[in-house]
C-alpha positions in Angstrom: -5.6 -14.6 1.2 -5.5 -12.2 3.9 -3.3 -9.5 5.5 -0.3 -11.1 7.4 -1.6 -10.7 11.2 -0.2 -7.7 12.9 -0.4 -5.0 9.9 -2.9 -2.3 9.8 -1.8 -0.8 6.4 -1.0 -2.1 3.0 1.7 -0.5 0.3 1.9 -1.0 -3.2 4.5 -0.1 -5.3 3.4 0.1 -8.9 5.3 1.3 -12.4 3.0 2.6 -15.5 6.1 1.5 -18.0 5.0 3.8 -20.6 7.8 4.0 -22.7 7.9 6.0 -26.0 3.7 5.6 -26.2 2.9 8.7 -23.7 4.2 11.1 -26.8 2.9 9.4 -29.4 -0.5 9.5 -27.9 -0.3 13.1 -27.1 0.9 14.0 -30.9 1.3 11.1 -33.3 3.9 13.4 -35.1 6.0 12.5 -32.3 6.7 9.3 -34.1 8.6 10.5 -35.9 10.9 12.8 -33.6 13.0 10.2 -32.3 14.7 12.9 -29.6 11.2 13.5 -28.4 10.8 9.4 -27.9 14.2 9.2 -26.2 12.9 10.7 -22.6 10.5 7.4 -23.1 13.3 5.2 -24.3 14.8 5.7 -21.0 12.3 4.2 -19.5 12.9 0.9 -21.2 16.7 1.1 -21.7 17.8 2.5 -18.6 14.8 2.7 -16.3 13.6 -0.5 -16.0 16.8 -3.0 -15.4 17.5 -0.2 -13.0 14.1 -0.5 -11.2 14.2 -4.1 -11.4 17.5 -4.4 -9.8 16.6 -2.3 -7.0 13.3 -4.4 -6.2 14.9 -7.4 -6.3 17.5 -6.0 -3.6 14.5 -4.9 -1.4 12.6 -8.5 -2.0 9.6 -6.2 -3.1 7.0 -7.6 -5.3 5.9 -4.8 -7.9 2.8 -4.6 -9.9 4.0 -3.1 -13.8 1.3 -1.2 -15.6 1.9 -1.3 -19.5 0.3 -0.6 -22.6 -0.2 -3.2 -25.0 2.0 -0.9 -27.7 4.6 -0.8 -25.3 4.6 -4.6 -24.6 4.9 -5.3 -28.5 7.7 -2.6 -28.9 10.0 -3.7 -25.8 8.5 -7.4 -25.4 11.9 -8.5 -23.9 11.5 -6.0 -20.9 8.4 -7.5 -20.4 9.5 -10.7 -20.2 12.3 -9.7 -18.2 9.6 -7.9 -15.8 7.6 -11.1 -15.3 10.6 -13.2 -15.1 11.4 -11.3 -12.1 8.4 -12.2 -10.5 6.4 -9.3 -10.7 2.5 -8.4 -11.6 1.4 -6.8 -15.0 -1.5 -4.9 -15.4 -3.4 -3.5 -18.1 -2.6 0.6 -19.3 -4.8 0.4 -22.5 -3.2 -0.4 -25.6 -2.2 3.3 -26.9 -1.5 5.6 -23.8 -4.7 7.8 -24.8 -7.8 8.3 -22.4 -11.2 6.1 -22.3 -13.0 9.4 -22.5 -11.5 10.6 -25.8 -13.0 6.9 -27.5 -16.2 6.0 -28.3 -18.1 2.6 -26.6 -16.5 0.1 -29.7 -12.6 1.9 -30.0 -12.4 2.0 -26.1 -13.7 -2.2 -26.1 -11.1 -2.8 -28.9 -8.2 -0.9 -27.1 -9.0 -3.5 -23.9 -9.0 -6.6 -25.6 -6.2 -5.5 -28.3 -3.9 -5.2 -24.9 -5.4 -7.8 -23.2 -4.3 -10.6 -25.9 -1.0 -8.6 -26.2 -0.1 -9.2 -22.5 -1.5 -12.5 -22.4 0.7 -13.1 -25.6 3.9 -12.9 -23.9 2.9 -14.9 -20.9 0.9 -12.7 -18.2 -2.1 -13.0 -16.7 -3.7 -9.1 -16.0 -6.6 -8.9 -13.7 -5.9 -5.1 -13.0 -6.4 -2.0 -15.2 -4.9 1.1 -14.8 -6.3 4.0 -17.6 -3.4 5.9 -19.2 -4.9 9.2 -17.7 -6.9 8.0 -14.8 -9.7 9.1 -16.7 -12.7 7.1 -17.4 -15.3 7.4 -19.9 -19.0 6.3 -19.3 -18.4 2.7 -20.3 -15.0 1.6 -18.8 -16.2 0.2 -15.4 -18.6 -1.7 -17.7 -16.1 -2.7 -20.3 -13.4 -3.9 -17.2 -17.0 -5.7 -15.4 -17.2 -7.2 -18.9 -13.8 -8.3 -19.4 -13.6 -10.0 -15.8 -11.1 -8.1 -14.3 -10.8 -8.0 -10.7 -9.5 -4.7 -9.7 -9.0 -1.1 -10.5 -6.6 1.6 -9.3 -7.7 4.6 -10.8 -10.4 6.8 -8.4 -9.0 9.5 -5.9 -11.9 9.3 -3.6 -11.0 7.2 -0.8 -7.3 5.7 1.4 -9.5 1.8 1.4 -10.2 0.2 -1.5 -13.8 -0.4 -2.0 -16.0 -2.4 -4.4 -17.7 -0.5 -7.3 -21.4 -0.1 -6.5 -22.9 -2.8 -8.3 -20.1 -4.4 -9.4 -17.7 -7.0 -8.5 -14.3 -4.5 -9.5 -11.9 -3.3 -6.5 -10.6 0.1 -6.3 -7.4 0.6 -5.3 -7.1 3.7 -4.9 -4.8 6.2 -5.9 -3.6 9.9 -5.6 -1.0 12.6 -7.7 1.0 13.1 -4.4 2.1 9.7 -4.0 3.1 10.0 -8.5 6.2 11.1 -9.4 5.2 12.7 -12.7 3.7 16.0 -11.2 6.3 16.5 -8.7 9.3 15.7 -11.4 7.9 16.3 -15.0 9.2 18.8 -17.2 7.2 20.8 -19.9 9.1 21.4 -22.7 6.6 23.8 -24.1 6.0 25.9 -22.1 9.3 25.8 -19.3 6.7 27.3 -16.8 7.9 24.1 -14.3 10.3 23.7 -11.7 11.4 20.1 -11.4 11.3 19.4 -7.8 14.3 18.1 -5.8 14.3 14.5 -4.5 14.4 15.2 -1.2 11.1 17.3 -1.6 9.5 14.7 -3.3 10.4 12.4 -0.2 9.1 14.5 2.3 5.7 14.8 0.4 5.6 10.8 0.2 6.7 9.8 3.4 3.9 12.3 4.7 1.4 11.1 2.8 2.3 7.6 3.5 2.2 8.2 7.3 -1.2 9.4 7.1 -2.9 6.7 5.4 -0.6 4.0 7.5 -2.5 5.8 10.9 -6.2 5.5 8.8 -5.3 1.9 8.3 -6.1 2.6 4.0 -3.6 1.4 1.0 -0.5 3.2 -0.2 -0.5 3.2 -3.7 2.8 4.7 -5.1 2.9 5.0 -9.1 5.9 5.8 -10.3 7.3 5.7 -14.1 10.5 3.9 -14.7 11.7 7.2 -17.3 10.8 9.8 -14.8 11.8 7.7 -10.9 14.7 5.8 -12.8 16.7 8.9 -13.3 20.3 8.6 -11.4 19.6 11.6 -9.1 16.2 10.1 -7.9 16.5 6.5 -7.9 18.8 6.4 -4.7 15.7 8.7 -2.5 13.1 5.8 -4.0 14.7 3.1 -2.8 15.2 4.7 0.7 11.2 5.3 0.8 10.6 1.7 -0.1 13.2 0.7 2.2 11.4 2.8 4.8 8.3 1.0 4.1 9.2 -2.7 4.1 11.3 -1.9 7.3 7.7 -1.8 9.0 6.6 -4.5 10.9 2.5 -3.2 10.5 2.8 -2.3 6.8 1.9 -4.8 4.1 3.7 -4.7 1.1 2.2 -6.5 -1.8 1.6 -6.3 -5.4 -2.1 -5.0 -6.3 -3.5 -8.8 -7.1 -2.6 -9.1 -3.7 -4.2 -6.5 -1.7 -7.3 -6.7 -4.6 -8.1 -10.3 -4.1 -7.6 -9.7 0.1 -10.3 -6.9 -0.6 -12.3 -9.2 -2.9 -12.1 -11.9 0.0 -13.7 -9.0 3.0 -15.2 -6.5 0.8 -19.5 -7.0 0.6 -20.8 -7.7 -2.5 -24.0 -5.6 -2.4 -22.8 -2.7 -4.1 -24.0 0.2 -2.5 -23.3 0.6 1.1 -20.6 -1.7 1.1 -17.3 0.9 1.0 -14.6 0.3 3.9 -16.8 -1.8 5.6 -14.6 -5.3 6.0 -11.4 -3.8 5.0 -9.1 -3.3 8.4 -9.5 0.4 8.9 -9.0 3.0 11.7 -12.1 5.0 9.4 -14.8 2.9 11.0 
């Protein structure tokens, strides 16, 4: 596979469909406050028919990051979700970090979601941790597993191979999330939730710059935070914005991984950029 001729970027649109799971893993009493679990709910009521719908309009191919919980709770979005066409990747089985688990918990959590997804019929080659937060073992655990990409690491605009592994990164960055710029904390109300048009601006920006380095856009948005009726209508205008480009490549993450896995050396250290279409070198 290889980058249609003429691009010099790459985008990639990808949900974490997180659901109820996010405040359950921060407080297990959550699971039983079912008005706390209804901003998640959204997500899989509401969010995610919305977000489907307006891919579909845009002929954009998303990659769909969910835990395995989440995939046994709302297994008929999930179906729907790769119905549609699009990839799913893995977000852990709970929606708590690597680093909080020992070497055995953080193996089970992998292959608990990995037979969950497989399960209902996809085929994950990409992980994505609930927290973007690794522990010691996780690029050894994913090596392990045979997974082909990761989209986690904020250290580069290229993706790169893991030194002395075969993994990708994809990597990835909080201004291009919606959850920082649009999250609300209910505990402590010491946040302003940021208007769309704000939230635009920092995006397109951002976007513009790596698009001129020649890296990868990876936007992560949540389908209970970006599926929200005031917002949706300002993300579908940035994707819009991005497909209307004649050098940008929109793909899923498979995609753009297995192009890097295609160009990217294989001698670990050494190796980062170097093969990937870039205006860095």
């Amino acid at each position: 596979m290889s980058c249609p001729e003429g691009t010099i970027c790459a985008f990639v649109v990808t949900f974490d469909f997180d659901a109820e799971e996010v405040w359950i893993a921060e407080d297990p009493a959550n699971a039983s406050r079912p008005c706390v679990l209804s901003q998640g709910l959204y997500g899989a009521r509401v969010g995610v028919p919305l977000v489907l719908e307006m891919l579909d309009s845009l002929g954009v191919r998303a990659t769909f990051f969910v835990p395995g919980r989440v995939a046994e709770r709302h297994s008929a979005r999930v179906r729907q979700i790769l119905a549609a066409g699009h990839e799913m990747g893995l977000h852990g089985h709970t929606h708590r970090s690597p680093a909080d688990m020992g070497r055995d918990e953080e193996q089970k959590e992998l292959r608990l979601s990995l037979r969950t997804l497989r399960h209902l019929g996809a085929d994950p080659v990409g992980y994505r941790s609930p927290s973007w937060d690794f522990s010691p073992c996780t690029l050894d655990l994913l090596q392990g597993a045979g997974l082909l990409y990761s989209s986690n690491y904020m250290d580069d605009v290229r993706p790169y191979r893991h030194p002395g592994r075969s993994i990708v990164e994809l990597p990835v960055h909080w201004s291009l999330d919606d959850a920082p710029h649009f999250w609300f904390d209910a505990a402590s109300w010491d946040r302003s939730i940021a208007t769309p048009s704000a939230v635009r601006e920092i995006w397109q920006a951002e976007f513009e710059g790596i698009r001129s380095l020649g890296g990868v856009c990876v936007l992560t948005l949540h389908p209970q935070i970006c599926a929200r009726p005031g917002r949706l209508a300002m993300v579908r205008e940035f994707l819009q914005s991005a497909v209307e480009c004649s050098d940008v490549w929109v793909a899923s993450a498979r995609e753009v991984a297995e192009h890097a896995d295609e160009v990217l050396p294989r001698n670990g250290e050494g190796g980062r950029g170097r093969g990937w279409p870039s205006r860095l070198e």
